[in-house]
MARNURO-835311 format. One line per 8 residues: their letters; for each residue x, y, z of C-alpha. Coordinates in Angstrom, 3 decimals, padded with zeros to 6 digits. Layout:
<rs>
A) X Y Z ~ ...
</rs>
This chain:
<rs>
XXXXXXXX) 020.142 050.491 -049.862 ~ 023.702 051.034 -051.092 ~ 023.510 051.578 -054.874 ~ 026.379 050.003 -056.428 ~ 027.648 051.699 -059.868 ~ 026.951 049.080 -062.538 ~ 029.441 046.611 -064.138 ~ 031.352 047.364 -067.175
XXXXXXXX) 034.518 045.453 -068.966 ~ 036.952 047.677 -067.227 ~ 035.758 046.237 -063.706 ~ 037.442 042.662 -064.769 ~ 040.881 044.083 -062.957 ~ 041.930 040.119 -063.614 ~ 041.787 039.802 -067.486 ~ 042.136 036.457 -068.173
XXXXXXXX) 040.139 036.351 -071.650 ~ 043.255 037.153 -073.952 ~ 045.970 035.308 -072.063 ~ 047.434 032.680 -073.547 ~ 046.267 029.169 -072.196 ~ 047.522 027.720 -068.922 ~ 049.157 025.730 -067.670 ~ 052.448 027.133 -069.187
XXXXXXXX) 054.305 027.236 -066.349 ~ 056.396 030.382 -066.891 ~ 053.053 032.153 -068.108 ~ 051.641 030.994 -064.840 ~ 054.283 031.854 -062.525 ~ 054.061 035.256 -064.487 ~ 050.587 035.458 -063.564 ~ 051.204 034.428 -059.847
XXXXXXXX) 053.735 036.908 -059.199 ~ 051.340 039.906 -060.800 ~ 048.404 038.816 -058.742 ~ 050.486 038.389 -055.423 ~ 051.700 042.296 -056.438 ~ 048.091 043.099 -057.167 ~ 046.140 041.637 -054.104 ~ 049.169 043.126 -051.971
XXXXXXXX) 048.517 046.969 -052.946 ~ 044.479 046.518 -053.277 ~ 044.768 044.754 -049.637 ~ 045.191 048.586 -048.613 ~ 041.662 050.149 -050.017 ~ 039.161 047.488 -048.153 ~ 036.788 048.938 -046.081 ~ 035.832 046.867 -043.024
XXXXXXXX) 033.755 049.274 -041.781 ~ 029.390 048.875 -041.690 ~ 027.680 051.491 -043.663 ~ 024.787 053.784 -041.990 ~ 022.055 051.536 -043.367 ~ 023.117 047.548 -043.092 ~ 019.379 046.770 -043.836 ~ 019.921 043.843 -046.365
XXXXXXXX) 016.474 042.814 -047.878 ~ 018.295 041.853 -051.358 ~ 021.191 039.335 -050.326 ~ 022.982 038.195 -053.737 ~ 025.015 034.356 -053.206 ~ 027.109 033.238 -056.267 ~ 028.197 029.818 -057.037 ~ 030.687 028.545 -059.987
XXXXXXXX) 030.471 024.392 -060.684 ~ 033.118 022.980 -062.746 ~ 033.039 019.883 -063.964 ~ 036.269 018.071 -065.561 ~ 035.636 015.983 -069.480 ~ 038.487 013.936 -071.281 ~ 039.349 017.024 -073.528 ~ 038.374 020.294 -071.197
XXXXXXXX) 036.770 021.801 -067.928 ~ 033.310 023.282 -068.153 ~ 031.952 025.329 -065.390 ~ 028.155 026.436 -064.731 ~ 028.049 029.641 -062.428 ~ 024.686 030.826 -061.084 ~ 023.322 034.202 -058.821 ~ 020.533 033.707 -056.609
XXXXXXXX) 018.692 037.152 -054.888 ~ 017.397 036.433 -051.383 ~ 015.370 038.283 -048.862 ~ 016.846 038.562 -045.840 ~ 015.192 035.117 -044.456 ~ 016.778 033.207 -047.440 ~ 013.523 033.201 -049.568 ~ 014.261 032.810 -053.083
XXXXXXXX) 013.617 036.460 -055.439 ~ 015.114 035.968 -058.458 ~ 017.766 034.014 -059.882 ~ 020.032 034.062 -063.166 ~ 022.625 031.275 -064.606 ~ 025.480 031.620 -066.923 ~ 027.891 028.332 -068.554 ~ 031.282 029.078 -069.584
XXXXXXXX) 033.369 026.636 -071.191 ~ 037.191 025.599 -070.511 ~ 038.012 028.226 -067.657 ~ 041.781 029.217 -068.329 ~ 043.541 029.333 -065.721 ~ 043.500 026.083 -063.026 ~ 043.202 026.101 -059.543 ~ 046.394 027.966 -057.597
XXXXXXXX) 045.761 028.626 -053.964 ~ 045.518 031.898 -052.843 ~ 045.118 032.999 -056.603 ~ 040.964 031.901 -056.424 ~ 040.348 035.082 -058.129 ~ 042.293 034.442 -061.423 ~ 040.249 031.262 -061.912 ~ 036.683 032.849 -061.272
XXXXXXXX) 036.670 036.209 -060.695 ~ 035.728 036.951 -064.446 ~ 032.623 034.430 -064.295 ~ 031.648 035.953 -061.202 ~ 031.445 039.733 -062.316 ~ 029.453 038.630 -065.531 ~ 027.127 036.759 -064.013 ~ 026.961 039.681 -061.293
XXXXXXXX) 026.408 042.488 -064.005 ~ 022.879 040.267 -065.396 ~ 021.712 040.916 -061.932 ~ 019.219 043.195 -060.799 ~ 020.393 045.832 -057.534 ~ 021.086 043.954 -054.663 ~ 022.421 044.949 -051.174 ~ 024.774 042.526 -050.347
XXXXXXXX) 026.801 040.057 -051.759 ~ 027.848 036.588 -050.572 ~ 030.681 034.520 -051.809 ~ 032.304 030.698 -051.312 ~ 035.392 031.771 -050.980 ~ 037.550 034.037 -048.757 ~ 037.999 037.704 -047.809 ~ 040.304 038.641 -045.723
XXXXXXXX) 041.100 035.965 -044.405 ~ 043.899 035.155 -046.985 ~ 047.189 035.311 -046.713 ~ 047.892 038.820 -048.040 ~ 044.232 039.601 -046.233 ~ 042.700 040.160 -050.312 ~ 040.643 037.126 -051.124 ~ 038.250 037.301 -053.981
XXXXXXXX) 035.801 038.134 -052.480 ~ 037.677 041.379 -051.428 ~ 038.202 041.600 -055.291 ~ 034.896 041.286 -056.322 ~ 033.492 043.377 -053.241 ~ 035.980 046.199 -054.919 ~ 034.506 045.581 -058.381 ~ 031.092 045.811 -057.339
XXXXXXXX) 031.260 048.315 -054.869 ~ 028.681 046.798 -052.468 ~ 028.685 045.116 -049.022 ~ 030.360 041.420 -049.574 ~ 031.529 038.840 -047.523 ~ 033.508 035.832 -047.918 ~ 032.191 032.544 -046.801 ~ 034.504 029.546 -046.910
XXXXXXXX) 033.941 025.429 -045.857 ~ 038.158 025.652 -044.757 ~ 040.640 026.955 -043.662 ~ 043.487 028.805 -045.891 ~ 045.193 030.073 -043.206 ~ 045.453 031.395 -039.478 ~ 045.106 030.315 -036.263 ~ 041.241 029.369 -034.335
XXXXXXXX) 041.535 030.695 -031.658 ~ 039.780 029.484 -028.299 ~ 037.751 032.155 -026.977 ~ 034.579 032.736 -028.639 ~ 033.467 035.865 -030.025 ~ 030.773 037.961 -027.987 ~ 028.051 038.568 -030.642 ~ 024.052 037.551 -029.990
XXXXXXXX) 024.026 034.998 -032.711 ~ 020.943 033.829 -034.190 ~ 020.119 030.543 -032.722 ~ 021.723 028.478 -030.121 ~ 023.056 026.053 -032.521 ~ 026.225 028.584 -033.778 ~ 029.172 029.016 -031.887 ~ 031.677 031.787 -033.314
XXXXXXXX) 035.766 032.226 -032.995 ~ 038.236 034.677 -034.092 ~ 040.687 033.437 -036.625 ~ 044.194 035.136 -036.095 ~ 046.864 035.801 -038.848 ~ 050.414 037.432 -037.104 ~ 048.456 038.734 -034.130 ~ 045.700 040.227 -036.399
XXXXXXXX) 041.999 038.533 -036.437 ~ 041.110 038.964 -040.364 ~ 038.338 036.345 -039.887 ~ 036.001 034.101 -037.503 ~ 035.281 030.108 -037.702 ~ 031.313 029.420 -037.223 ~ 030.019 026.508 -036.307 ~ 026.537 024.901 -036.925
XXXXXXXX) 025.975 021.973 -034.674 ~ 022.964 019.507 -035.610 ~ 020.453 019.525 -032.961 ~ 020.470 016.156 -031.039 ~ 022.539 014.270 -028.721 ~ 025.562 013.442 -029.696 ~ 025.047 015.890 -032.895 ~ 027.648 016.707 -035.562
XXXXXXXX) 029.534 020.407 -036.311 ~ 029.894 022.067 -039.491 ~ 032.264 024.454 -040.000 ~ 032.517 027.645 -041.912 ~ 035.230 030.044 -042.540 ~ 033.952 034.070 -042.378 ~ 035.552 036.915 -043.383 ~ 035.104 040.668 -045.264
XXXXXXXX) 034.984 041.372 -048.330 ~ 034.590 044.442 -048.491 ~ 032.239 047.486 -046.367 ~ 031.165 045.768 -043.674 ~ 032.265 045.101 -040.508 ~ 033.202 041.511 -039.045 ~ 030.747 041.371 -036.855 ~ 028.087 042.404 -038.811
XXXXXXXX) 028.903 039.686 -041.190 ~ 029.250 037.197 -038.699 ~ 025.525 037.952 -037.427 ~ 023.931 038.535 -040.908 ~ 025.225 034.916 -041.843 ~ 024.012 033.445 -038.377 ~ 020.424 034.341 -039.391 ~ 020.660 032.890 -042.901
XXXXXXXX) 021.759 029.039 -041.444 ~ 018.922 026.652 -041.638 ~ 019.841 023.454 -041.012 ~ 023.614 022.804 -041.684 ~ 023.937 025.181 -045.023 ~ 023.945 029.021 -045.683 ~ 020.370 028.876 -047.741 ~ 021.517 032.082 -050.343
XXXXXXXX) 024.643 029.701 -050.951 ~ 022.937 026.827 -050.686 ~ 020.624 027.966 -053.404 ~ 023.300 029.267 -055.527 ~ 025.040 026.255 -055.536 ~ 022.369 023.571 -055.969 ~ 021.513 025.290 -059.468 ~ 025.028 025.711 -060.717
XXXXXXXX) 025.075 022.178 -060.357 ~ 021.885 021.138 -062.026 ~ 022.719 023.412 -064.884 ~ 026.219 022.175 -064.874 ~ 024.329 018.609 -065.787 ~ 021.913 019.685 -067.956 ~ 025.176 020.793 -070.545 ~ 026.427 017.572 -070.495
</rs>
């Protein structure tokens, strides 16, 4: 198993705690233009590469639920430890209140990044880390989950429901996917492929297709994250993420 240095407050690269509240919008272009600078030069040090061992038998799936009141946002985020199957280990839930900075795409990371790495540093070791949201597949190829895979220094990938950017293309990838049901393509940004499209068809004539969006976070290879996904679908839903995000919700609820 990798063993991944523990969190501490200097791994939250994206301190959002003591800025002023948003949206200002000269504080947020601010903070656009020093993100875009900082995902551009980090872009450079993610490894897609597999390690020697890519046995994962502790798979770690975050979720964040927000949930907008008359006066403020509230968000519920929650970490749920897998076996490799998708069997529930262990699990642990944190609420924070009135996140500070709103939505901006391709600036996912300013909004949750923070919740993300606390939540991550209550968790016991894990081996690999899944995310809903994107990798590489972003338009200067550093999603957060390349952010967080950099914080934590463990195997993560980036698991999206669409697409930010790039091109499908038409011929399928060659891997031995687990299951007939999933069908995998690359997804091409200026001639490179920085991600793949799976799809989960519902057995049945006539069945629908779900799509998800694939990509690196960080140390690990493509492919390697396309198959380890393909053998966590059941049914239409990634069952680590799945997990993850049924319970942010119902805590979400329960702080109402």
């Amino acid at each position: 198993m990798y063993e991944r240095p523990r969190l501490s407050e200097d791994s939250l690269l994206v301190r959002v705690e003591d800025s002023p509240n948003l949206p200002d919008e000269a504080i947020e272009e601010k903070f656009v233009l020093w993100n875009e600078t900082l995902q551009n030069c980090l872009s450079n040090i993610i490894i897609e590469d597999d390690l020697l061992d890519m046995v994962f038998s502790r798979i770690c799936a975050v979720d964040v639920a927000y949930k907008d009141l008359q006066d403020r946002t509230i968000s519920a985020a929650c970490a749920v430890i897998t076996d490799d199957t998708g069997r529930e280990l262990a699990y642990e839930s944190v609420l924070r209140t009135s996140p500070r900075i709103p939505y901006i795409s391709g600036h996912f990371s300013l909004r949750e990044l923070p919740c993300v790495l606390e939540i991550l540093s209550k968790m016991n070791e894990f081996d690999l880390l899944l995310l809903d949201c994107n990798g590489r597949l972003h338009p200067r190829r550093f999603g957060m989950a390349c952010h967080a895979g950099v914080c934590v220094s463990t195997p993560t990938i980036g698991v999206a429901k669409s697409l930010l950017c790039g091109m499908v293309l038409s011929s399928p990838f060659d891997l031995p996917l687990d299951g007939k049901r999933a069908r995998c393509y690359p997804v091409s940004l200026d001639g490179e492929i920085i991600g793949a499209q799976l799809l989960i068809t519902k057995i049945g004539i006539g069945g629908s297709t779900r799509a998800f969006y694939i990509s690196v976070g960080n140390l690990i290879s493509l492919s390697t994250a396309v198959m380890t996904i393909s053998h966590l679908i059941q049914g239409y839903d990634i069952i680590p993420l799945k997990l993850a995000h049924e319970k942010s919700l119902r805590i979400l609820q329960e702080s109402e």
